[in-house]
C-alpha positions as CSV (number, residue, x, y, z in Angstrom):
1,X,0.0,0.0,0.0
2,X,2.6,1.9,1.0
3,X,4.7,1.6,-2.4
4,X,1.6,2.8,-4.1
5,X,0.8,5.9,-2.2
6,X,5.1,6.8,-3.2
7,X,4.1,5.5,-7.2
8,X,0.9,7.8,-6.9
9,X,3.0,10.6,-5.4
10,X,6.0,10.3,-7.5
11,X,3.4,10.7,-10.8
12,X,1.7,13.5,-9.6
13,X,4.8,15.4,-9.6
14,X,5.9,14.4,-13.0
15,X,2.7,15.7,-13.7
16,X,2.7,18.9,-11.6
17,X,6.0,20.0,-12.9
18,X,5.3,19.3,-16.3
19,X,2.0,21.1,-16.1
20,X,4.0,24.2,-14.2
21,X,7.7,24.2,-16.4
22,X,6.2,23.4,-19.9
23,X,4.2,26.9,-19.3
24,X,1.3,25.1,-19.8
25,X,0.0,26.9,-16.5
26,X,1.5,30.2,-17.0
27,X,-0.3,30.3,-20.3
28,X,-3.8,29.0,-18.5
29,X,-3.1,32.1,-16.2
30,X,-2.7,34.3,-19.2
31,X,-6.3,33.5,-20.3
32,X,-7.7,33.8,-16.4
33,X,-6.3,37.4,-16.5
34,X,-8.6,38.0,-19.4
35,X,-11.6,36.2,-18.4
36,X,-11.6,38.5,-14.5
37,X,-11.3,41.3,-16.2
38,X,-14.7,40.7,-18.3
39,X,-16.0,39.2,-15.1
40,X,-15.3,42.3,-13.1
41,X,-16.5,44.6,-15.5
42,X,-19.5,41.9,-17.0
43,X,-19.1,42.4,-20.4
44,X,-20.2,39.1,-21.6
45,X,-18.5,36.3,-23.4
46,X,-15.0,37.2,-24.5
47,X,-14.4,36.3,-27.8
48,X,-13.1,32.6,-28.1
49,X,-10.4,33.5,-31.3
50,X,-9.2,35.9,-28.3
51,X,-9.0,33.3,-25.7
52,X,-7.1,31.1,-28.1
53,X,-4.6,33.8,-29.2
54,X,-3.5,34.6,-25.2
55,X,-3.3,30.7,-24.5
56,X,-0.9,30.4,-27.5
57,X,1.1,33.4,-27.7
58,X,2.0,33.2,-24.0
59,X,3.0,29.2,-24.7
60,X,4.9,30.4,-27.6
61,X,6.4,33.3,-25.8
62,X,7.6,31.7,-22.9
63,X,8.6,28.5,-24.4
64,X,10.9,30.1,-27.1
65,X,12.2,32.5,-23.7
66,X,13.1,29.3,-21.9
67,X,14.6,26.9,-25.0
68,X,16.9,30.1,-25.3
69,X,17.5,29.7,-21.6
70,X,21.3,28.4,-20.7
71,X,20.7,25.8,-18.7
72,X,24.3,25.6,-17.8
73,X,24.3,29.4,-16.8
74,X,20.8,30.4,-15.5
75,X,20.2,28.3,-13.0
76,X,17.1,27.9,-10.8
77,X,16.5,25.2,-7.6
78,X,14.4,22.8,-9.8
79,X,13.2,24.0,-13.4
80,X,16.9,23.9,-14.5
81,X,17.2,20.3,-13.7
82,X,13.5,20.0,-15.4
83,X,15.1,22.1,-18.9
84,X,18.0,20.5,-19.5
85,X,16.1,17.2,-19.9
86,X,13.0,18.2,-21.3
87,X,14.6,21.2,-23.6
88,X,12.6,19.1,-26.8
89,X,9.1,20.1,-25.1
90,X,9.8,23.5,-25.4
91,X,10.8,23.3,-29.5
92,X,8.0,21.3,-29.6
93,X,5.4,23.7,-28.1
94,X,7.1,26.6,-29.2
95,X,6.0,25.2,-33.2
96,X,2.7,24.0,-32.4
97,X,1.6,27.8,-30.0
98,X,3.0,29.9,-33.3
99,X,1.2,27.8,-35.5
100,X,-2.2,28.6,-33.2
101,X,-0.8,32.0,-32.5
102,X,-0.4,32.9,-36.3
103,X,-3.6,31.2,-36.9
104,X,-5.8,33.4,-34.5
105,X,-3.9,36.3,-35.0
106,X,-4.6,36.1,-38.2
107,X,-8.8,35.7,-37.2
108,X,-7.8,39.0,-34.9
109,X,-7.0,41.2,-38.0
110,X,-9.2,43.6,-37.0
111,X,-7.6,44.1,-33.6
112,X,-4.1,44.5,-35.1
113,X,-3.4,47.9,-34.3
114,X,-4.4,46.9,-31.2
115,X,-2.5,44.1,-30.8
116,X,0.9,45.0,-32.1
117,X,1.9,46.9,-28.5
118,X,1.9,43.3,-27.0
119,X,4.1,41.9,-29.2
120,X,6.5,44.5,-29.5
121,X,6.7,44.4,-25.6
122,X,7.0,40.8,-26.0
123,X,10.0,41.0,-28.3
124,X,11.5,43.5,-26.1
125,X,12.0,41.3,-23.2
126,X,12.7,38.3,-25.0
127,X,15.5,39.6,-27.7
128,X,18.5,39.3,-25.1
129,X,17.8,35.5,-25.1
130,X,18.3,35.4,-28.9
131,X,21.9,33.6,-29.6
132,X,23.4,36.4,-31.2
133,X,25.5,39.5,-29.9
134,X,23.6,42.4,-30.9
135,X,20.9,41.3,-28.9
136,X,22.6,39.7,-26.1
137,X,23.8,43.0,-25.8
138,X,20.1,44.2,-24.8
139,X,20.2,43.3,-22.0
140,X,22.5,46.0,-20.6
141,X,20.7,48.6,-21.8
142,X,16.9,47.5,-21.0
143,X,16.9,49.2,-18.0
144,X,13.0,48.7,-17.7
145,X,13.2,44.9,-17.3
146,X,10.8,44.7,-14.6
147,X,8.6,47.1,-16.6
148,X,8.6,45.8,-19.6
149,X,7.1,42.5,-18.4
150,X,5.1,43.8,-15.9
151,X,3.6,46.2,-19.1
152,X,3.3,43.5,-21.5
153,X,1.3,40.9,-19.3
154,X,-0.9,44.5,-18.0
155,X,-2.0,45.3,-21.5
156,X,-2.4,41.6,-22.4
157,X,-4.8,41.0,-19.7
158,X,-6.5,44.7,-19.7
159,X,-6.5,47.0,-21.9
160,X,-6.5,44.7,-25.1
161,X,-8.9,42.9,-23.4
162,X,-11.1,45.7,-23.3
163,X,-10.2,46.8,-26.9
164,X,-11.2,43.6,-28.3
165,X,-14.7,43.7,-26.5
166,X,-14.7,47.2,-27.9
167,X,-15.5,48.9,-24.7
168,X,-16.0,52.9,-24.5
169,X,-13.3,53.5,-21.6
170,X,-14.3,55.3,-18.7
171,X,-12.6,56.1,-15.6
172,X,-13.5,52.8,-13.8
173,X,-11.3,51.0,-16.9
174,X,-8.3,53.0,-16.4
175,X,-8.0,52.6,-12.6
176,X,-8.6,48.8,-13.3
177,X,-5.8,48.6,-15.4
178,X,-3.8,51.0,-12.6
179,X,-4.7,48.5,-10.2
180,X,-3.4,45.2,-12.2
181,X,-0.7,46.8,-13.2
182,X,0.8,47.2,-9.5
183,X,0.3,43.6,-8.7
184,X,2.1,42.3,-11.6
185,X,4.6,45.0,-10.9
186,X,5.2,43.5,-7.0
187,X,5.4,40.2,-8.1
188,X,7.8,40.9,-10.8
189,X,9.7,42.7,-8.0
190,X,9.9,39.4,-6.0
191,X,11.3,37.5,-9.1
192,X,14.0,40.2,-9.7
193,X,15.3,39.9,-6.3
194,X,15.7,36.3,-6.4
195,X,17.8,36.8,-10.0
196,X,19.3,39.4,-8.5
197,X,23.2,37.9,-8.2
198,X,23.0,36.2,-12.0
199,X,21.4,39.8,-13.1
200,X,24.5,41.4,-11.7
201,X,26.7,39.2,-13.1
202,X,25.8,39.6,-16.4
203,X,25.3,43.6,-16.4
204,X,21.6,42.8,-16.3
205,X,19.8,46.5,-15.0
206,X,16.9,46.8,-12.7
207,X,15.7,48.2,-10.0
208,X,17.1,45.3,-7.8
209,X,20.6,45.3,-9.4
210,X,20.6,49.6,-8.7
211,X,18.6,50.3,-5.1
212,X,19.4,48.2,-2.1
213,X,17.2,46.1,-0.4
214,X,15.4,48.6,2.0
215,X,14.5,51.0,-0.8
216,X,13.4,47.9,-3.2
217,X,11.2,47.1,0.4
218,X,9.5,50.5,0.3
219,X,8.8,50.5,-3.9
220,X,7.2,47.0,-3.5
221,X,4.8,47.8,-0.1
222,X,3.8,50.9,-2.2
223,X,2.6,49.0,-5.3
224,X,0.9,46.6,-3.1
225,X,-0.6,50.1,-1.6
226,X,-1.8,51.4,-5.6
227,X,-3.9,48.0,-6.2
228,X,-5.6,47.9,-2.9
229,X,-6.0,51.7,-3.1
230,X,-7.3,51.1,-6.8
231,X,-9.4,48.4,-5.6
232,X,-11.1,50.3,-3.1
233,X,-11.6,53.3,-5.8
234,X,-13.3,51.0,-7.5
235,X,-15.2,49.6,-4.9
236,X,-16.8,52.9,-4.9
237,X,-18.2,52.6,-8.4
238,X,-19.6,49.3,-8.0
239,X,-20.3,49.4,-4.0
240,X,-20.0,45.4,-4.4
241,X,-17.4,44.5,-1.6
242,X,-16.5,40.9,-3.0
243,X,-14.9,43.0,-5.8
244,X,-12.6,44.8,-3.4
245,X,-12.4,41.3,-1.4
246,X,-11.2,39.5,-5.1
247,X,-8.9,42.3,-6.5
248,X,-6.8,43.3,-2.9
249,X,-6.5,39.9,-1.4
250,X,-3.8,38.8,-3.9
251,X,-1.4,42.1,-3.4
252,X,-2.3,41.2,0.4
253,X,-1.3,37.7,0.1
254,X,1.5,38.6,-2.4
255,X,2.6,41.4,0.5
256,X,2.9,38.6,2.9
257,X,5.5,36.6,0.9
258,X,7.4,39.1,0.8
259,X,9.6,37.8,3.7
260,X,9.8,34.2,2.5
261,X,10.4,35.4,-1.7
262,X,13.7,37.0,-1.4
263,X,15.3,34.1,1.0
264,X,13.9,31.6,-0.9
265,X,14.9,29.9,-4.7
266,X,12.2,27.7,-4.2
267,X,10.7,27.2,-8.1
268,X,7.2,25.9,-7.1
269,X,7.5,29.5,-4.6
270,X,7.6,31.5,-7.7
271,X,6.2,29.7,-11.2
272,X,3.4,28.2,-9.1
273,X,2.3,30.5,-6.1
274,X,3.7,34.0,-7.0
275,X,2.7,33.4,-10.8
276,X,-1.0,31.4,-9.7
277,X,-1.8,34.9,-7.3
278,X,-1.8,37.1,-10.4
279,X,-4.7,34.8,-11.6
280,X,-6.3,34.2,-8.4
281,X,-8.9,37.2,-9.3
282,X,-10.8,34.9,-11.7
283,X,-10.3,31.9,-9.4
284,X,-12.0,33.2,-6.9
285,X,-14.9,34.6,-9.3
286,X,-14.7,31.6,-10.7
287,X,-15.9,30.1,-7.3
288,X,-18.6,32.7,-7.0
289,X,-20.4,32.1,-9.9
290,X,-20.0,28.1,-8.9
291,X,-21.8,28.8,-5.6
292,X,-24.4,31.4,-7.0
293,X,-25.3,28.3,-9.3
294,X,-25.1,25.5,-6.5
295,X,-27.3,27.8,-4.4
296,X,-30.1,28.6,-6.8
């Protein structure tokens, strides 16, 4: 019984990791982002060529991101281990996702001007992975690096969101997008400092690599501050409080890693936990519209 329970265990990791370093998750995120921002604001069904184009442009951006990974030089407590033997799943998705990414981009046409801002922020923090020294050399000059991704996954989730559902923005839409945009921005924070020693080493700028630790301490807790302060605004407009409850409680539960995150390398820490709370908003409406429906 015993040797069962450790077979059962051992294949649920093989499973868990692959689910979490394929990207297979982080792209699942990617379309929960989307789907809590039309929850929040109820604007319906989002469109599924939409849906389809997030899934497989984040896959295909982060797969290429980590087969272009040095295995040998960036390493991590676990994922490493995980990429230099699995390196093959990454080609592999990377060709399927921008195959489905061209596809639906394609179905998007209309949304191009649109669209192009995510890509170009996409390319922007992914060219310093590309194996040649022009763009290696990025990397010392893209100051922004925490921006830049923060950015990207912000108007991913948000704003294109909301230009693809052709909403009229009002002043609700742009504190929204305020709001996300801090807790991406915290989290990235939290990544930066645990890269902060391989960053240095390769003339990698940030904000973790420039300010000590105290001042990092102060930039983080006030981001945390601007998306509970931006969820209360917009508690105000919608005088619903399980909206403030869903869109704080992450940058709370994000503020109170803080102490673990930058002692910690722990992988599952930061591609499973820190990366899951960014999508925890449409978990957690998600649930509410389970209840509402087990209730009726």
């Amino acid at each position: 019984m015993q040797q069962n329970w450790v077979l059962m265990a051992t294949k649920g990791k093989v499973f868990f990791d692959f689910i979490i370093f394929s990207n297979l998750f982080i792209a699942c995120c990617a379309v929960a982002m989307c789907l809590s921002t039309v929850a929040f604001f109820n604007l319906g069904k989002l469109p599924s060529n939409y849906v389809a184009f997030v899934f497989f442009s984040t896959l295909s951006s982060y797969s290429i991101h980590w087969y272009l990974t040095n295995e040998e030089v960036e390493t991590t407590a676990s994922r490493t281990d995980w990429l230099r033997q699995h390196k093959k799943v990454h080609a592999f998705f990377f060709l399927v996702s921008a195959i489905g990414t061209l596809i639906f981009l394609i179905r998007l046409k209309p949304y191009w001007i649109y669209i192009l801002p995510a890509v170009g922020l996409t390319l922007l923090y992914t060219a310093p992975k590309f194996p040649h020294r022009f763009f290696r050399s990025l990397q010392r000059y893209i100051l922004g690096k925490t921006f830049l991704l923060a950015a990207m996954w912000t108007y991913v989730t948000t704003a294109l969101t909301f230009f693809v559902q052709q909403v009229a923005w009002q002043t609700s839409h742009f504190v929204y997008v305020a709001a996300r945009f801090a807790l991406i921005f915290a989290i990235c924070i939290l990544f930066d400092l645990r890269d902060k020693q391989f960053d240095r080493q390769t003339g990698i700028k940030s904000l973790v690599t420039i300010l000590p630790l105290e001042k990092i301490k102060i930039i983080f807790t006030l981001f945390i501050i601007v998306n509970i302060a931006g969820a209360y605004i917009l508690y105000t407009y919608t005088q619903d409080i399980i909206h403030f409850v869903f869109l704080s409680l992450p940058a709370l539960l994000t503020y109170l890693l803080y102490p673990f995150a930058i002692k910690s390398k722990n992988d599952y820490l930061f591609y499973f936990i820190l990366d899951g709370l960014m999508a925890l908003t449409s978990v957690l409406y998600f649930m509410k519209t389970v209840f509402e429906m087990y209730i009726q």
